[in-house]
N, C-alpha and C positions, 0 to 999 in steps of 0.2 A: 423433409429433405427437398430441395428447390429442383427441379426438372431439367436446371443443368448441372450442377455436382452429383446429381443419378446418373445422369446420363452419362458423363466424361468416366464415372468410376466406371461402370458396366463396360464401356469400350476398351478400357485397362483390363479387367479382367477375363472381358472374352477374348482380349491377345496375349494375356497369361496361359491361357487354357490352351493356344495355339503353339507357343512357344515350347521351343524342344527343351534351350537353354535354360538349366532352372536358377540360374543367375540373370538372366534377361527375365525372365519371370517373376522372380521374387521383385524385380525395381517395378515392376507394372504393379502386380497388387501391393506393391508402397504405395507406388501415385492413387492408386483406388481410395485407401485407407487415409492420405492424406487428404485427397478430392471429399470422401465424406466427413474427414473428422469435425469442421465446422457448422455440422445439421443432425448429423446421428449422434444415437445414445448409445452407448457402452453393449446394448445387449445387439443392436444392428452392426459395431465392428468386430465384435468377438469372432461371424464366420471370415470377417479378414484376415485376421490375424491367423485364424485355424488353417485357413488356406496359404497363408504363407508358412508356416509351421510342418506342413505336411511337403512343402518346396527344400527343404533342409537336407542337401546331401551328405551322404558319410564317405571320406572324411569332411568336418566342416569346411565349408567356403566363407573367409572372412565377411567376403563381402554380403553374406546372403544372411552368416550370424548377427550383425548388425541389424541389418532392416529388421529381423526378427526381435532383437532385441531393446531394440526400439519401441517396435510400435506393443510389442507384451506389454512393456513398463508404461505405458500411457496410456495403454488399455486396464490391466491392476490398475493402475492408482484411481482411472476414473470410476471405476468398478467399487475401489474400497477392498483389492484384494492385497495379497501379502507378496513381499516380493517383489511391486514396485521398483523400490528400488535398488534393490540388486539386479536386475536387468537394465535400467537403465545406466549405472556404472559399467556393464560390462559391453553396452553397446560406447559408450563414451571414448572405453581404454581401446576396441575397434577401431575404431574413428583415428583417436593420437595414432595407433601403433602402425596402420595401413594406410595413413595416407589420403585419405578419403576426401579432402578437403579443398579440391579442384572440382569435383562432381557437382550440379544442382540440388540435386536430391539427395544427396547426404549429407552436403551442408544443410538443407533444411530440416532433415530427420536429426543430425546433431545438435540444431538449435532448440527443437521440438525436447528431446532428450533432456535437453540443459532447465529450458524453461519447469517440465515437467518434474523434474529432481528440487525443484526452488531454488535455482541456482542462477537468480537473474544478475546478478552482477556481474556473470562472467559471459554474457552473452558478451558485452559490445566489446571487451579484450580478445574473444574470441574469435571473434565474427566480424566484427565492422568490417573491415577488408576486403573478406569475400564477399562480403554483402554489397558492397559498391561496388566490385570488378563485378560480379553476377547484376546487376541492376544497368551495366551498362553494355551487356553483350547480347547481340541479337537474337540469338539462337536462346535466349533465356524468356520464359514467355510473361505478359503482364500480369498471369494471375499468379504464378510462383513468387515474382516482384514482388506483388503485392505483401503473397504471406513470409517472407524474407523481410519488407523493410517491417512490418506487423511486430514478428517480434523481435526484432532488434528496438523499434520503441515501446515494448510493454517491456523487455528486460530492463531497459531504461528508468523507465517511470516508474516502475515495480520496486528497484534499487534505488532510488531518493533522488534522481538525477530527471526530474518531471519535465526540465525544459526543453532537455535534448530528445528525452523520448515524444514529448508531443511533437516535435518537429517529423520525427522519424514517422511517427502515427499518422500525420497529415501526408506526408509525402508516398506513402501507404494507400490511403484511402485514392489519389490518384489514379495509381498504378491500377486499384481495383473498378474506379469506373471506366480504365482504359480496356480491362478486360472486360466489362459489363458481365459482373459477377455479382450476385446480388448479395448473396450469403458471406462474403468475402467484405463486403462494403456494410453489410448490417455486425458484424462485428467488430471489425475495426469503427465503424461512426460509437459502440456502445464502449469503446474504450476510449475514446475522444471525449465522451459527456465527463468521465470521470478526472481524465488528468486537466480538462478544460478549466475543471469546476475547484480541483485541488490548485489548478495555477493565477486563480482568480479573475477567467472570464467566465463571468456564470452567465451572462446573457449569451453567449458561444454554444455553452454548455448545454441550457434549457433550448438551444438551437436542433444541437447534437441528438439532446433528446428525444426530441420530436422526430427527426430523422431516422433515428433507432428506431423505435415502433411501427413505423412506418416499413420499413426495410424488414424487420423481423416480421414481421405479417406479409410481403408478401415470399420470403425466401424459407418458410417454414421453419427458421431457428428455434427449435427448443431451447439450445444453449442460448442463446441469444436471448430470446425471453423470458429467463432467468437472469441473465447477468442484467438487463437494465436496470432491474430491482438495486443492485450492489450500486449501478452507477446513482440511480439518482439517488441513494444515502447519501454517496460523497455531497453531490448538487445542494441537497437538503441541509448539509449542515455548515458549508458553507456559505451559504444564503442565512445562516440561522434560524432554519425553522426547525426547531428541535423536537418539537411535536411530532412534525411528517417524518422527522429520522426515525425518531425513535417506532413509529409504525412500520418503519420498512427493515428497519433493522429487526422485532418482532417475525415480521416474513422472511425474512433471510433466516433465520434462527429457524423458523418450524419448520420450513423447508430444505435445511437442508441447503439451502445457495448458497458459494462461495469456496466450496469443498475445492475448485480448482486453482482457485487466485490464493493461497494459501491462509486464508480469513476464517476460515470455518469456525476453528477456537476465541480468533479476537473478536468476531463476530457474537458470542456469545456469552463472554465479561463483559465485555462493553455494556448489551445489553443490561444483565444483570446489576451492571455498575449504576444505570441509570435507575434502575428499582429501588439500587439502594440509595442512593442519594436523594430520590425522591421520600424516602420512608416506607419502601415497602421492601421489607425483611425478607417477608415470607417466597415472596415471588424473585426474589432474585435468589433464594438459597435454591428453590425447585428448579431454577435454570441451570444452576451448577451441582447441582447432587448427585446425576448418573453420570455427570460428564471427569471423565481422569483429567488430567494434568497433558497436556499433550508429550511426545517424546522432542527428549533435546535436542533434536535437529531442526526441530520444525520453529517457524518465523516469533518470539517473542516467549518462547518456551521459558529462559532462564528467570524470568519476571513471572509466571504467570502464579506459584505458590502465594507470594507476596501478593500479589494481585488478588487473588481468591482471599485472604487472610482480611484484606481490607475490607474486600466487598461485603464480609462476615462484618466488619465493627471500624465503619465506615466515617469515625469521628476520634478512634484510638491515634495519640497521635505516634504510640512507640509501632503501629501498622505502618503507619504514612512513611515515616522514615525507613522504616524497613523494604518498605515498597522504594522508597527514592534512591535508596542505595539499589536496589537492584536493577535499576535503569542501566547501569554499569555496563552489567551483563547483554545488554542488547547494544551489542556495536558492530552486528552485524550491517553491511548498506544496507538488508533487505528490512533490516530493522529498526531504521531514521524515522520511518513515518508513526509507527508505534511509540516508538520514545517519547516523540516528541506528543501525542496524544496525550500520554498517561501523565507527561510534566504540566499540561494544560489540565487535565482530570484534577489532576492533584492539587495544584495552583490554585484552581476554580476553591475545589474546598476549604484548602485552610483559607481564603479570603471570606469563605462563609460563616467557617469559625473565630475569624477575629484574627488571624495571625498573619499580620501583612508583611511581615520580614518574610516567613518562608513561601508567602501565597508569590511574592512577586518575584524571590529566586530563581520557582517553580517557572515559574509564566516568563519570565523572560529568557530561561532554558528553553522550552515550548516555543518562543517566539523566533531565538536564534535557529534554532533545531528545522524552525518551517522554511525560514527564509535561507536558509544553506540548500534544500532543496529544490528551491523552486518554487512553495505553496502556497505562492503571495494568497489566497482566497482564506486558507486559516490562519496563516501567518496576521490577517486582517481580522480575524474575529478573535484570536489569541490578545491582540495589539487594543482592539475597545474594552475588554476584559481587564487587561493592563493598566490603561487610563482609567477605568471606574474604578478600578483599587487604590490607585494613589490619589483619588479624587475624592474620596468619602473615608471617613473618621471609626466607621463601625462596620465594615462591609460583612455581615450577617445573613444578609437574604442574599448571597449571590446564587444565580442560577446555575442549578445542581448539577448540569451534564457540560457544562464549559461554555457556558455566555459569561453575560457582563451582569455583575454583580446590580440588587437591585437599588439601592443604599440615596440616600440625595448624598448631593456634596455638601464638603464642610460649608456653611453659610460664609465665612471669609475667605474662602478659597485657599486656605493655607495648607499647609500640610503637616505641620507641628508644631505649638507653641505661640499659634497666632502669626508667626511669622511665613513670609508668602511663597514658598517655592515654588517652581520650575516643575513640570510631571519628570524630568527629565534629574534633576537635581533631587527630587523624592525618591526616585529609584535608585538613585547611587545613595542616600544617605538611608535607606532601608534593606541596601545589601550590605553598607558599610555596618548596622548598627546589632546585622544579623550574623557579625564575626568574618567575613569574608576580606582576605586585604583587598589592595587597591590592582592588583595585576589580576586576582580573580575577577573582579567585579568589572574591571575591564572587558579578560571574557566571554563575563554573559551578558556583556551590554554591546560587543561586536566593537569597540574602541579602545584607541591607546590608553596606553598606562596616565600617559599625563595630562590626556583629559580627564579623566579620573581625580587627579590633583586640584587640578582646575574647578571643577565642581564642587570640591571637597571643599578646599578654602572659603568658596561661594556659603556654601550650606557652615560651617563653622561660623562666618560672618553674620549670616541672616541667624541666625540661631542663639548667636551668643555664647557660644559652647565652646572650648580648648583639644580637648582629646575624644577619640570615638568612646571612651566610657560612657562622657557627659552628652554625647551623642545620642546614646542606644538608650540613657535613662530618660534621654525627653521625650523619645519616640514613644516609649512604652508607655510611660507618662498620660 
């Protein structure tokens, strides 16, 4: 804990202790609890919470059930207790039913609330409003600025919308060196490495990085030196070095990191997913053996059966399909970036197995899926992956965790038949040949129907071919 979120909390609470009003009281040991939440562990705000809890008068005071039920619910969940979130729903329906949302500190105990439920998509419907009238009134001070614009762009980013939350996270970090707040400014820079590095500045990124570490050593963040770990996996694999992911994601896994950013379970398919596609069975079933299925509210849950099934038989392909059908089911925003993972996973594979019609459905689902959000950085590693599939005749060896296939190109550079396509004319006449009409294939390629046309005639022409039958037989061919 840094020497001044000690200190500003302690000042809160020895004018709680002074306080007659136990409505004036209860908002002092909030500001405590919110001043330490960004450096203490779960077991230092539990006497916060006990001390507001014991503020609770009968009959209830709206306003005092709130704060308590707030900071309960984000204290369980960090804790791993039960009940989570039914306190924080019932501080939420406080919040709508009284009004609350002219206040500083309730508006950021309701965003706190929101974030902690996984409910980022509703931060910035929620909240942007207040959050710019609050950022621009005097009497509001820069380090609350700070944690105000914070998460209004981690709901952001969190929710598939990266470009606007980075902006929100910059304009963040601001606010916190205007407060000279260190702990404030070492968290928000370790959420800048990751949406930097998802929106394709990684030189930004491995900037952020360094900055992080730096800030987290001297503001005491435990949190904080734990979350870098999560950030630079992003960094790592958009850079493609899949090796250094796959090690940090390992330490994400043993440890336990990630329980807060709602990752803890993708966190450890993923893994897993990497064992097995590497060939090791053994080690990917032990990573998922104790672990349940998570429950259906939580971030990617309706995929994760399928997902496990594959991980088990990692070249079936009535798994894969089962798994691609259940992408369906994650349409949640909070769920964009998942999706579009598991369509790049998936991709990657069948290109390994030889099946380029579905490897590049896959991957060009994955590619749209990144670039709708914002993640030009794998949108970019999804897109070399792409090109080496329609570049190579036998794509076999592609690399197992979502690189680019290892394959040479066809020696004439064609794409089927001898004849010389376009990467751009390969992928319409590989979605076309893999049953998809011309308005689908449009779609997932982000273009009108009648370029779609356009290309078709091209690839008919260079082909020699009449109808997509004669099409899908030369491909296979």
């Amino acid at each position: 804990m840094t020497e001044t979120a000690g200190t500003q909390a302690d000042a809160f609470l020895d004018a709680a202790g002074r306080e007659g009003d136990p409505v004036l009281a209860a908002r002092l040991v909030a500001e405590a609890f919110l001043a330490l939440s960004r450096t203490a562990d779960p077991a230092s705000l539990a006497p916060v919470v006990a001390r507001l809890a014991a503020l609770r008068p009968r009959p209830p005071h709206p306003r005092v059930e709130f704060l308590f039920h707030t900071l309960a619910g984000v204290l369980r969940l960090r804790a791993g207790r039960e009940h989570a979130e039914r306190d924080l729903d019932r501080a939420l329906r406080l919040f709508a039913e009284h009004g609350l949302a002219g206040d500083p500190l309730f508006v950021e105990c309701a965003m706190t609330a929101t974030l902690t439920a996984i409910r980022p998509h509703l931060v910035r419907p929620a909240f942007a409003g207040a959050v710019r009238d609050l950022e621009r009134r005097s009497d509001v001070d820069s380090a609350r600025r700070a944690r105000l614009a914070t998460m209004l762009g981690m709901g952001g980013a969190w929710s598939g919308d990266l470009l606007r939350g980075r902006a929100d996270l910059r304009r963040a970090y601001r606010h916190a060196v205007e407060a000279q707040r260190v702990e404030l400014q070492a968290e928000i820079a370790s959420w800048l490495v990751k949406t930097e590095a998802l929106c394709g500045d990684l030189a930004e990124s491995a900037r952020q990085l360094a900055a992080t570490r730096a800030l987290a050593a001297r503001s005491g963040s435990a949190w904080v030196g734990a979350h870098i770990a999560e950030c630079a996996a992003a960094l790592h694999l958009a850079g493609g070095d899949v090796e250094a992911w796959a090690g940090v994601m390992e330490y994400l896994v043993r440890g336990t990191v990630g329980a807060n950013s709602g990752l803890v379970y993708e966190h450890r398919w993923e893994l897993a997913t990497h064992h097995a596609l590497q060939g090791r069975a053994q080690a990917a079933a032990d990573l998922l053996a104790a672990t349940p299925d998570p429950p259906l509210r939580w971030p990617g849950a309706p995929a994760m059966p399928a997902w496990r099934a594959w991980i088990a038989e990692p070249e079936d392909p009535a798994v894969m399909a089962w798994l691609e059908r259940a992408l369906a089911g994650l349409n949640r925003p909070v769920e964009r970036l998942s999706r579009a993972r598991l369509a790049w996973l998936l991709g990657t594979q069948h290109a390994r197995l030889g099946r380029r019609a579905d490897a590049v459905r896959l991957l060009e689902t994955a590619n749209s899926e990144y670039a709708a959000t914002g993640a030009a950085g794998l949108a970019a590693r999804v897109a070399a992956t792409l090109d080496a599939v329609t570049a190579t005749r036998h794509p076999r060896t592609a690399d197992r965790t979502g690189g680019e296939p290892a394959d040479q190109p066809d020696p004439d550079g064609s794409g089927a038949g001898g004849a010389r396509l376009t990467a751009t004319e390969l992928r319409v006449a590989t979605a076309v040949a893999g049953g998809l009409s011309n308005q689908e294939v449009a779609t997932l390629l982000a273009v009108s129907a009648k370029t779609v046309e356009f290309h078709l005639r091209n690839i008919f022409r260079k082909l020699r071919v009449r109808n997509r039958t004669e099409l899908a037989r030369i491909l296979v061919t």
